[in-house]
C-alpha positions as CSV (number, residue, x, y, z in Angstrom):
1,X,0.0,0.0,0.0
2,X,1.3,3.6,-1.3
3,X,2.2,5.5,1.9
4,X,0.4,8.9,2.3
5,X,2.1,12.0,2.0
6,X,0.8,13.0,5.2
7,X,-0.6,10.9,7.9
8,X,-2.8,13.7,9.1
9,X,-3.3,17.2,8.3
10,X,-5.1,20.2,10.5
11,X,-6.7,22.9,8.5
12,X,-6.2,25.8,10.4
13,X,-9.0,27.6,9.2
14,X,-12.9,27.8,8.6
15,X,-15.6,27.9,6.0
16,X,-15.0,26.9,2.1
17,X,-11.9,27.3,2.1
18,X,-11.2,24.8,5.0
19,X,-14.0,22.3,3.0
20,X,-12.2,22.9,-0.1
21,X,-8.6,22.2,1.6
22,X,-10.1,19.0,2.8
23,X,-11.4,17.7,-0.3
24,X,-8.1,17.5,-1.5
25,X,-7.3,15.6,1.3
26,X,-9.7,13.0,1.1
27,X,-8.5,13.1,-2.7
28,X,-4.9,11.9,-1.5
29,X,-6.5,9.6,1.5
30,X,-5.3,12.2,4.1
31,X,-6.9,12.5,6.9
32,X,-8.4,16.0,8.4
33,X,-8.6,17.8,11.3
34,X,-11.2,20.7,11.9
35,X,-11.1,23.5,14.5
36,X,-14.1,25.3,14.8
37,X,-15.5,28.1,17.2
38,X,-18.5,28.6,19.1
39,X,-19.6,30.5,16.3
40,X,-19.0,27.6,13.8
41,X,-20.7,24.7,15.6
42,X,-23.0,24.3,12.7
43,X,-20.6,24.6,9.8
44,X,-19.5,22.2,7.2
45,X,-16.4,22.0,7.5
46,X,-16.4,20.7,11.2
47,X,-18.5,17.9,10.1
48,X,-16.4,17.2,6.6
49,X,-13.0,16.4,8.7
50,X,-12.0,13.2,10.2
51,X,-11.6,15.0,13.8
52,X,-12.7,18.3,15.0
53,X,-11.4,20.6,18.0
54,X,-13.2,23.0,19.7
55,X,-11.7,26.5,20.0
56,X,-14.0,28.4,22.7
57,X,-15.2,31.4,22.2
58,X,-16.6,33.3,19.0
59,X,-14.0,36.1,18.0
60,X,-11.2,35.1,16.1
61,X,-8.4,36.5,18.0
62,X,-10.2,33.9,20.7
63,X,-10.3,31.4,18.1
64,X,-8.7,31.3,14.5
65,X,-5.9,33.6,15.7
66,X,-5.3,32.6,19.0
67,X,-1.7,30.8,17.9
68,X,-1.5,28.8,21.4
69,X,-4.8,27.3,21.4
70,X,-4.4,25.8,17.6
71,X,-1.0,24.5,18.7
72,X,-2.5,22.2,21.2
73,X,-4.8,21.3,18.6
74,X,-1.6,19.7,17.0
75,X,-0.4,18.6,19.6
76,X,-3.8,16.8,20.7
77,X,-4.4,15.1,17.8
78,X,-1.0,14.6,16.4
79,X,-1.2,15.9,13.1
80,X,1.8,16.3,11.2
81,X,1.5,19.0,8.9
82,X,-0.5,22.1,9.1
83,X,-2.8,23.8,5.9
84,X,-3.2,27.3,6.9
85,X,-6.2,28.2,3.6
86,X,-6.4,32.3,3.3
87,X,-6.9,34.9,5.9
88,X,-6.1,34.5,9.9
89,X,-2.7,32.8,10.1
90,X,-1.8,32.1,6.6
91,X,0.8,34.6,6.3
92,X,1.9,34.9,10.1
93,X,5.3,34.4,9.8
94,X,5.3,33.8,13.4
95,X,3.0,31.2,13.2
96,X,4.4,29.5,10.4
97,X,8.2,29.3,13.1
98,X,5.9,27.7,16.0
99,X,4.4,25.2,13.7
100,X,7.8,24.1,12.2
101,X,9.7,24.3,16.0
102,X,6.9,21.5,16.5
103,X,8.6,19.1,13.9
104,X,5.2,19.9,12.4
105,X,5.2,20.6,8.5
106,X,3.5,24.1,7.4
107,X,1.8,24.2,4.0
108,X,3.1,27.0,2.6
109,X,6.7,29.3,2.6
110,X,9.3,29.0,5.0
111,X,8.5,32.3,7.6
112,X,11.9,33.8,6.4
113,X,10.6,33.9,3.1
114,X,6.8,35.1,4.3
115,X,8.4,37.6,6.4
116,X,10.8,38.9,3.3
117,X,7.8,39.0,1.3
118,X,5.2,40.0,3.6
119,X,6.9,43.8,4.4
120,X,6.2,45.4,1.0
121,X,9.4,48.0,2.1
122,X,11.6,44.7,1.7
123,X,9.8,43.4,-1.0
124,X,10.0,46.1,-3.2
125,X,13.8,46.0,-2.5
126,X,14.9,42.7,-3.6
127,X,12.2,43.1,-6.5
128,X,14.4,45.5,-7.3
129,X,17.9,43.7,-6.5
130,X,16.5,41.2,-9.3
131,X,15.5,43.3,-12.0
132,X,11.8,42.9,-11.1
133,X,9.9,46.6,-12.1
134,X,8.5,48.0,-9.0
135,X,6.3,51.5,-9.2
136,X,8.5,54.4,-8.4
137,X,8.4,55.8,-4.9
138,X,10.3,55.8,-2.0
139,X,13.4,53.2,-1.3
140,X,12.2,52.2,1.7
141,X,10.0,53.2,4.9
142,X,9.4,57.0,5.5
143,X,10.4,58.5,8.3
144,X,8.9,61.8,8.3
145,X,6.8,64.1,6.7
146,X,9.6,66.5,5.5
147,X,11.0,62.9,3.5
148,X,7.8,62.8,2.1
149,X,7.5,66.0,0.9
150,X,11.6,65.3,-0.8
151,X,10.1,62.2,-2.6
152,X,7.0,64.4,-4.4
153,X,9.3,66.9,-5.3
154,X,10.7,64.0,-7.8
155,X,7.8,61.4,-8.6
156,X,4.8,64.0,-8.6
157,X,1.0,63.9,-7.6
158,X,-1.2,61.8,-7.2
159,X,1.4,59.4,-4.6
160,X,-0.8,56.8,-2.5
161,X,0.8,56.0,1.0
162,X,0.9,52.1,1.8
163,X,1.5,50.2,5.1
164,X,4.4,47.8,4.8
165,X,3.1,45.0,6.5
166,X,-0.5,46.2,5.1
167,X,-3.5,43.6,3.0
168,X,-6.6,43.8,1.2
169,X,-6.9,47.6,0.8
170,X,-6.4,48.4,4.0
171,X,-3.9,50.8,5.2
172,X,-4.1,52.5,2.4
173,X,-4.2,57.2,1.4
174,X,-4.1,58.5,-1.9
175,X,-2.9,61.9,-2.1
176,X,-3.1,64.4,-4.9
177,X,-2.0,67.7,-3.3
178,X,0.4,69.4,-0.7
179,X,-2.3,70.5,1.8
180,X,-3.7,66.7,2.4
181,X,-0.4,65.5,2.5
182,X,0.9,65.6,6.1
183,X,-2.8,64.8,7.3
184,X,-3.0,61.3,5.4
185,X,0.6,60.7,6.2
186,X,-0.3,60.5,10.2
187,X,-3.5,58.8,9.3
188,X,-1.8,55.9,7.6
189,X,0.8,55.2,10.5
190,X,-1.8,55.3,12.7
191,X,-4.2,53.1,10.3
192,X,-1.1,50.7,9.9
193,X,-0.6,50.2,13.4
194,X,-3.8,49.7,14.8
195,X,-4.4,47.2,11.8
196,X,-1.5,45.3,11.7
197,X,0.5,46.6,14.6
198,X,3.5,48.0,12.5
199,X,3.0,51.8,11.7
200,X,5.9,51.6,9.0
201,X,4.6,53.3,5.7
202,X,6.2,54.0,2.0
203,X,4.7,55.7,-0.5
204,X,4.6,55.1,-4.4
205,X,3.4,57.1,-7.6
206,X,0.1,56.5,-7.5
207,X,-1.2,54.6,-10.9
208,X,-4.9,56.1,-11.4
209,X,-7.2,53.2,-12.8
210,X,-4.8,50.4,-13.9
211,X,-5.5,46.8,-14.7
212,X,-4.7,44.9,-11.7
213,X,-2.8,41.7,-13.0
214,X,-1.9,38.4,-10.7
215,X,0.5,35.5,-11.7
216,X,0.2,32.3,-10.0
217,X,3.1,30.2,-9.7
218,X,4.2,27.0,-7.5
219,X,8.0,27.2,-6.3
220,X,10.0,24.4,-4.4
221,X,12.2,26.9,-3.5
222,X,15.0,26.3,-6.3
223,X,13.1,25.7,-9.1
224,X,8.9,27.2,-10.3
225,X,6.4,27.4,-12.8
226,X,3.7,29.7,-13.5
227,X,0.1,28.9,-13.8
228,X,-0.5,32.1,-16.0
229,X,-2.3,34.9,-14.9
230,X,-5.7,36.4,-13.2
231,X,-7.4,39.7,-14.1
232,X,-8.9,41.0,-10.9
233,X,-9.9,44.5,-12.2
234,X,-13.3,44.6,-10.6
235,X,-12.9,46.3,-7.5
236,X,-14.6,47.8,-4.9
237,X,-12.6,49.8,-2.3
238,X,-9.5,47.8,-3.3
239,X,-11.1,44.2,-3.0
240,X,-11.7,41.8,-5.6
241,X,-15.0,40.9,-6.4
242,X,-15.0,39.3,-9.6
243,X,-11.8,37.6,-11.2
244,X,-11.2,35.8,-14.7
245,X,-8.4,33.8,-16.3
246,X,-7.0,34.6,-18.7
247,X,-6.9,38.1,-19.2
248,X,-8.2,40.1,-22.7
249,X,-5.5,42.6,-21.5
250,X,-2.6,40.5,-22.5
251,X,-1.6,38.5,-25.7
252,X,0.5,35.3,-25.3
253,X,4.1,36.5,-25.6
254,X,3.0,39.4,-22.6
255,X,1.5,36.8,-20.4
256,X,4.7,34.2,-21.1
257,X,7.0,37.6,-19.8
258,X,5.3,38.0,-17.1
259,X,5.2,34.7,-15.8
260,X,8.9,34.5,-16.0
261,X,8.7,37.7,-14.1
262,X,6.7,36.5,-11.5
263,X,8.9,33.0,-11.1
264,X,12.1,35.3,-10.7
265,X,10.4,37.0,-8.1
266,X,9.1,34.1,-5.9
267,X,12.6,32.4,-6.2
268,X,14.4,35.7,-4.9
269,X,12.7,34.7,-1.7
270,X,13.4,30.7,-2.0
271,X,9.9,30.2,-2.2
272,X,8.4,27.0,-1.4
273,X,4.3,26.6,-2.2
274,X,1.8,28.4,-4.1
275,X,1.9,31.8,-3.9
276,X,0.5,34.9,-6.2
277,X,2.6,37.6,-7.5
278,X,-0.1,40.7,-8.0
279,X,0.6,43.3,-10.7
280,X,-0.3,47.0,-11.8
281,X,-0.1,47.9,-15.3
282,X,-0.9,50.8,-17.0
283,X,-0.4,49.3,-20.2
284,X,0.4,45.5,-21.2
285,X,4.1,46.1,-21.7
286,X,4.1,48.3,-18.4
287,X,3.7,46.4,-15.7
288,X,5.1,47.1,-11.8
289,X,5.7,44.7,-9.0
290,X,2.8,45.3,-6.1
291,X,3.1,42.3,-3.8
292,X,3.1,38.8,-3.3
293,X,0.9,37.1,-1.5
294,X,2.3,34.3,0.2
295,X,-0.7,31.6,0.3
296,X,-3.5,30.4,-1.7
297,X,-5.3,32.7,-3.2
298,X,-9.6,33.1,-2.7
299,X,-9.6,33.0,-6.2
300,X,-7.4,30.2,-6.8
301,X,-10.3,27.8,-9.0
302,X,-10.1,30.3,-12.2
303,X,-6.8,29.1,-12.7
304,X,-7.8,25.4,-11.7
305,X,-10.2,25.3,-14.4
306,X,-8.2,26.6,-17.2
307,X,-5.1,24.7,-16.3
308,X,-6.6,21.4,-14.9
309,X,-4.0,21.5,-12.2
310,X,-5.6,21.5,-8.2
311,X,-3.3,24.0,-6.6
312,X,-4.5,22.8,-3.2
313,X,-2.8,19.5,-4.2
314,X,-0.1,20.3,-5.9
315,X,0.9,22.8,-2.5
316,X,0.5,19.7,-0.2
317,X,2.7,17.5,-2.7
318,X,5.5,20.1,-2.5
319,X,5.0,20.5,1.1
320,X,5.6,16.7,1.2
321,X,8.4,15.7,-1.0
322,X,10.2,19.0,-1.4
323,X,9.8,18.7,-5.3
324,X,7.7,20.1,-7.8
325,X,6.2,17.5,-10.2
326,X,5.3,20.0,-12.8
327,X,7.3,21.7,-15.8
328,X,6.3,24.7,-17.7
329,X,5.2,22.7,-20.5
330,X,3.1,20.5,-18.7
331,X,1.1,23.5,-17.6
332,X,-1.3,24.7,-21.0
333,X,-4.7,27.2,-20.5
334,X,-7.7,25.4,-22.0
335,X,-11.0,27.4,-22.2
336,X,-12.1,30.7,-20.0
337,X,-13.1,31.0,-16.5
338,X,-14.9,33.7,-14.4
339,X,-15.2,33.6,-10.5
340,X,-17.9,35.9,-8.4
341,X,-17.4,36.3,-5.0
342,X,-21.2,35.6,-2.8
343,X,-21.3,37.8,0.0
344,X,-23.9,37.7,2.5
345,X,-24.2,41.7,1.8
346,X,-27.0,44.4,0.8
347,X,-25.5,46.1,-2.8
348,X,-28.3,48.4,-2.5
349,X,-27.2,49.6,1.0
350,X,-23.7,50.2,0.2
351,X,-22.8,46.5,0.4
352,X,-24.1,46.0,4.3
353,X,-22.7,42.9,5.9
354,X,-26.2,40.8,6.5
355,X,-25.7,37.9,8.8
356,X,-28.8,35.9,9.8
357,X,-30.2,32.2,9.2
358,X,-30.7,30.7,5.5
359,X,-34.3,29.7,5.2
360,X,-34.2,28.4,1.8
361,X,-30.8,27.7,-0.5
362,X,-30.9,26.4,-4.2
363,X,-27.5,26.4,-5.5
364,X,-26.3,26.7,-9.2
365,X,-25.4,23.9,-11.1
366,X,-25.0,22.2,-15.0
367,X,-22.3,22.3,-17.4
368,X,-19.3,24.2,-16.8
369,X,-20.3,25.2,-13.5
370,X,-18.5,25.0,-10.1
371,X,-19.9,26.2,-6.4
372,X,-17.4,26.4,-3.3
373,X,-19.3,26.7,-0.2
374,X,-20.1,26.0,3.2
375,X,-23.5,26.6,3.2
376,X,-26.4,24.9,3.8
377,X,-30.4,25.9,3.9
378,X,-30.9,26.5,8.2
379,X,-27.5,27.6,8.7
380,X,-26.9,30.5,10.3
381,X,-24.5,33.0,9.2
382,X,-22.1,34.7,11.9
383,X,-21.6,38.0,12.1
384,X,-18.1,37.6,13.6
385,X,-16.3,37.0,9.9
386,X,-16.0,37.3,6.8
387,X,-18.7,37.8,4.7
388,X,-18.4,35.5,1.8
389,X,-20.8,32.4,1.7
390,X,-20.2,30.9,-1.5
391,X,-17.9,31.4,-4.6
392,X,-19.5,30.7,-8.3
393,X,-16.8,29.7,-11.0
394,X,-17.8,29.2,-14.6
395,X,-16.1,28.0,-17.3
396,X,-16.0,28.0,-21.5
397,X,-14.4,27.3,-24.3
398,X,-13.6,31.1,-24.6
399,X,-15.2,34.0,-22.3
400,X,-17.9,34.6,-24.0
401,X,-19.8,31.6,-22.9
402,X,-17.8,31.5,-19.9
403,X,-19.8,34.7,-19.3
404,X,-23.2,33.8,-20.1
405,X,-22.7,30.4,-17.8
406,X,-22.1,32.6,-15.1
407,X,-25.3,34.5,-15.4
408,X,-26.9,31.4,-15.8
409,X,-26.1,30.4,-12.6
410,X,-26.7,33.6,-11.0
411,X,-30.0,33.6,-12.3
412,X,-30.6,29.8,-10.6
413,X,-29.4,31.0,-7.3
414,X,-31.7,31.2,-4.7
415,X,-30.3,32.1,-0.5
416,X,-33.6,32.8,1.4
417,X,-33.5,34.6,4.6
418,X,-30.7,37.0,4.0
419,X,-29.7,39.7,1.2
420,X,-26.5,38.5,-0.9
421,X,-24.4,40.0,-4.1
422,X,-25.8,37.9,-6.7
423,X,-27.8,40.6,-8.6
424,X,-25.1,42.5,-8.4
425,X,-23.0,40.7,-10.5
426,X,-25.9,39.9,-12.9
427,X,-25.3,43.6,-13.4
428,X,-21.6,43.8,-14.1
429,X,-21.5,40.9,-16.0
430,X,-24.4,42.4,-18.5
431,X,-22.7,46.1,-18.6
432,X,-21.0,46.3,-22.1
433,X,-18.2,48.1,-20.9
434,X,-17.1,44.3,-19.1
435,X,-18.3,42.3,-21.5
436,X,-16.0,44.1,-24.6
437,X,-12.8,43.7,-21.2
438,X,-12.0,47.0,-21.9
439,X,-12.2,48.0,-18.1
440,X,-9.7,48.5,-15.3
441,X,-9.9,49.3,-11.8
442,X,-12.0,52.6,-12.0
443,X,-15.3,50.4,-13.4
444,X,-17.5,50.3,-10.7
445,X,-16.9,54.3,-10.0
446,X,-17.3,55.3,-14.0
447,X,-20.3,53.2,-13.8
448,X,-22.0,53.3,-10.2
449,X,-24.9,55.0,-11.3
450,X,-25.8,52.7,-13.5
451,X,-25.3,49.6,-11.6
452,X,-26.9,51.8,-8.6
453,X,-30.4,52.2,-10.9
454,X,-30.4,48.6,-12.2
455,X,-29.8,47.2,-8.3
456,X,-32.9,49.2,-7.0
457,X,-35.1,47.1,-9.2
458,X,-37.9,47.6,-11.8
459,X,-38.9,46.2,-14.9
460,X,-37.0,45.3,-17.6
461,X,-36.2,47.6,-20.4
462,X,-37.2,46.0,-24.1
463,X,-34.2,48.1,-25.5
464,X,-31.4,47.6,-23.0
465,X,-31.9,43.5,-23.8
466,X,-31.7,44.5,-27.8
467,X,-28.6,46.4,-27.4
468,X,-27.0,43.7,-25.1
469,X,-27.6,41.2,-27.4
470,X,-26.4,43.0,-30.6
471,X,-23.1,44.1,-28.1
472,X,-22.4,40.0,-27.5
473,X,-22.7,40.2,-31.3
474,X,-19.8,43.0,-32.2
475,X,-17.7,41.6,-29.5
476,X,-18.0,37.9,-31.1
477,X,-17.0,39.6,-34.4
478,X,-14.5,42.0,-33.5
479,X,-13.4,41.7,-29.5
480,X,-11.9,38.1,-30.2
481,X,-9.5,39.4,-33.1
482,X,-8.0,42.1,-31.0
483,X,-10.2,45.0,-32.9
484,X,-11.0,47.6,-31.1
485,X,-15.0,47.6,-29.5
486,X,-16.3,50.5,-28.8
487,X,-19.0,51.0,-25.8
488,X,-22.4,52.0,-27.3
489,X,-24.1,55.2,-26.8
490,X,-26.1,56.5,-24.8
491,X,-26.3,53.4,-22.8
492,X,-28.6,53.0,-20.0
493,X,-28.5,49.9,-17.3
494,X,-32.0,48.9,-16.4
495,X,-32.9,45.8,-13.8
496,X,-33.9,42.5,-15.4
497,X,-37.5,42.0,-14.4
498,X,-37.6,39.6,-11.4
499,X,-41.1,38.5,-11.0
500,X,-40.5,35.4,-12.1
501,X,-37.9,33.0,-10.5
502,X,-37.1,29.5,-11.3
């Protein structure tokens, strides 16, 4: 009998991501170990794993972050290696060193290389050692206002101040004149501290409504590949919300340069693991060096279903054997995918978190569909994290029907019992503006009225559903062979009429 690569791993984390982690698992006949709050007695992925522990209490620094208490979770069940998922401890470098001290293995980098990696002021300066373009700004942290005002004098206005050690948009002042400057400078050292407990800032040229471009790639620490990249454009207040591989933005010989890129970055830190290089890029031959984020990624299945490769497996194989099992030319894209992010949130009340019990739940299904979830009808969603209950990930031979899969499922989605972001993405998805892919980060602002009129309801409008129709058309004939498509006029978003449900 084969021997397992591990004889017992502990997800050290919750929700889909912790079900999806232990699918793999039970894949590779290894078993699982849960922890679970108070708050998570109901959930899924307690009652997926082999063993669960109980954490007590309900917030996570009393539960998913509390480092002590999910060490003696190892140490009471005796797992060997440790899958950390996204979020809470995944890129705790300090963490990751307890976990190892154990003799325990950690999914993921070594903490030297998640600490290099996780300061963006040390980043951005071996990105730099290796000849990997960064966005100009300062050399490293900023130590005072008067420094700051040196650095405008050279790179200009707009600037946008960053914490080093910051994530997911927060942390974060854009700054386009003197008078705000000194103001937002203070505010992000105390923004940066009381988030992540490090009030060390930089500060970059600010890129005004780039494409935001991310590169997967799987390292063993000497040698990686790439998985090609993910367009992550759709934005609102610097999170994702909807992401697609590939990308219209780039041709084959631009996405093949900055994949190389994006290996030579992960191996300047001897990365071992997945891990997702993120990009700005103003045009598809300029792009600069953000970050890297040293785990798996929430939209990690996009590039699952054009590559065929589970990433969640292919981490734990490296984890295991210290060796990556895939070359470059294994690795090929096949088809188009499109992931939307299902929060538990009101659109139409500025995205309020909505926690409360599912009455009724009919997920999406058919060809070319896939649903990660925890979620079940007469669960009850806490309000003490995250707000995602479900990811929906399409897929096509090319993005048009990649696209219209997607609404299709959106449109078969019902969640009784609590308000969620489905209709919202029915409404980006429809606006011509992302179905030609000639958008960037500044969509949801250019168009928030729109989307704002079509999310309050009404009935649909006879002559929005001609003109989306003949747009799928032009893009058909003209958006696939790199022509240029051009946004109709006067162009008005109406709702799609609702009484009727499936």
């Amino acid at each position: 009998m084969k021997k397992p690569l591990f004889n017992k791993v502990l997800v050290a984390n919750r929700g889909e991501i912790a079900l999806r982690i232990m699918r793999t698992l039970r894949d590779l006949e290894i078993p699982s170990v849960a922890i679970y709050s108070d708050a998570d007695a109901g959930s899924l992925h307690r009652k997926y794993a082999n063993e669960a522990v109980r954490l007590p209490g309900r917030a996570s620094k009393d539960t998913y972050l509390n480092v002590e208490a999910i060490l003696e979770a190892i140490r009471l069940t005796g797992a060997d290696a440790v899958h950390p998922g996204y979020g809470f401890l995944s890129e705790n470098a300090a963490f990751c060193a307890a976990v190892t001290k154990m003799g325990v293995k950690f999914i993921g980098p070594s903490d030297h290389a998640m600490h290099l990696m996780g300061d963006k002021v040390q980043a951005k300066a071996i990105m730099k050692k290796h000849n990997v373009p960064c966005v100009p700004g300062s050399d490293g942290a900023l130590a005072s206002v008067d420094e700051l005002r040196e650095l405008v004098k050279k790179i200009g206005y707009p600037i946008i101040l960053k914490a080093a050690a910051g994530g997911g948009g927060r942390g974060m002042r854009i700054v386009r004149k003197d008078e705000e400057l000194k103001d937002s400078f203070e505010a992000c050292k105390r923004e940066a501290i009381s988030y992540f407990g490090d009030d060390t800032v930089f500060a970059e040229r600010y890129v005004s409504n780039p494409r935001h471009i991310e590169i997967q790639v799987l390292c063993d620490g000497k040698t990686g590949v790439h998985l090609f990249e993910r367009d992550c454009s759709v934005q609102r207040r610097h999170q994702k919300l909807i992401e697609e591989a590939p990308s219209r933005f780039l041709n084959d010989e631009q996405r093949q340069q900055l994949g190389e890129i994006a290996v030579r970055a992960a191996l300047a830190a001897d990365y071992e693991g997945v891990g997702t290089v993120e990009f700005i890029c103003e045009s598809p031959d300029r792009a600069y060096f953000m970050e890297m984020n040293t785990r798996i990624q929430v939209e990690h299945p996009v590039t699952e279903m054009i590559t065929g490769v589970d990433l969640i497996q292919e981490q734990i194989r490296v984890a295991a054997t210290g060796k990556l099992r895939l070359s470059q030319e294994d690795i090929k894209i096949r088809g188009w995918s499109i992931e939307t992010r299902i929060n538990a949130e009101d659109p139409a009340q500025d995205f309020m978190p909505n926690p409360g019990q599912i009455t009724h739940l009919h997920l999406p299904a058919g060809p070319g569909m896939r649903v990660d979830t925890h979620i079940y009808a007469g669960y009850t969603i806490p309000s003490d994290y995250d707000s995602m209950v479900a990811k929906f990930i399409s897929f096509g031979a090319d993005r048009d029907e990649a696209i219209q899969r997607m609404l299709r499922a959106l449109s078969e989605f019902e969640c009784d019992g609590v308000p969620t972001t489905a209709k919202f993405h029915e409404v980006v998805l429809k606006h011509p503006a992302f179905v030609s892919g000639e958008f960037d980060t500044g969509f949801l602002a250019l168009h928030q009225k729109e989307i704002d009129t079509a999310l309050k309801g009404g009935p649909a409008d006879e002559k929005y559903s001609r003109l989306f129709t003949a747009f799928q058309a032009q893009v058909k004939a003209d958006g696939r062979s790199g022509n240029a498509v051009s946004l109709p006029s006067q162009w008005q978003l109406r709702a799609r009429h609702e009484s009727c449900r499936h």
